[in-house]
C-alpha positions as CSV (number, residue, x, y, z in Angstrom):
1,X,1.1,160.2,146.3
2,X,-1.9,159.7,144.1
3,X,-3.9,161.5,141.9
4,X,-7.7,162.0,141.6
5,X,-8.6,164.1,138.8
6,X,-7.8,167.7,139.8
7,X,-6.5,166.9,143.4
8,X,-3.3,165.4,143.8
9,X,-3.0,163.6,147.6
10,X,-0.4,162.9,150.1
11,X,-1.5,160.2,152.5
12,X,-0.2,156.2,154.0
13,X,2.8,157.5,155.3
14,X,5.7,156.1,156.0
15,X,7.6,156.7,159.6
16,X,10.6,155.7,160.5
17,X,10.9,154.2,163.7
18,X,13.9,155.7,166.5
19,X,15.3,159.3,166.2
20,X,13.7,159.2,169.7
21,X,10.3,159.1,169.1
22,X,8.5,156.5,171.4
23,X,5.5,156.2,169.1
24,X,5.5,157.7,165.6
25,X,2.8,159.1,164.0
26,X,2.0,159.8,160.4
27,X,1.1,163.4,159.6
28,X,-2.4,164.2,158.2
29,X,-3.4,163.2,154.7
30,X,-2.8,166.5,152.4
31,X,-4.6,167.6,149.3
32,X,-3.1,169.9,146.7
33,X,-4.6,171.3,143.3
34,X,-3.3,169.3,140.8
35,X,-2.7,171.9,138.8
36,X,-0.8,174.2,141.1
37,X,1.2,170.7,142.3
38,X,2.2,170.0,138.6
39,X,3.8,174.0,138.4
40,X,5.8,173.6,141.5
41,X,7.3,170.4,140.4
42,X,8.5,172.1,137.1
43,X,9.8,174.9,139.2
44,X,11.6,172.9,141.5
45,X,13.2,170.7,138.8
46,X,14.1,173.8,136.5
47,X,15.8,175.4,139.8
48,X,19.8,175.0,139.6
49,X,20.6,177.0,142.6
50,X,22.1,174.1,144.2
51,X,24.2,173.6,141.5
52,X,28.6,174.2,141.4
53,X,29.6,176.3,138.3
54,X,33.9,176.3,137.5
């Protein structure tokens, strides 16, 4: 993951070999608004759903 200014990108990949794949391939590079990335990160983290309460 690396950012460029207002674009955050996805890209070099790395796939694991086996799980019955004879020849693995990365997916595509992706491109997000930086912006937009940075609010669904906070989102994610602030989501407890997951969490057990007694």
């Amino acid at each position: 993951m690396q950012r460029f200014g207002e674009i955050v990108q996805w890209s070099d990949w790395e796939v694991p070999s086996g799980a019955g794949m004879t020849t693995p391939y990365p997916p595509p590079e992706l491109h997000f608004d930086a912006g937009q990335y940075d609010a669904e990160v906070a989102r994610a983290a602030a989501d407890r759903w997951w969490q057990v309460h007694p």
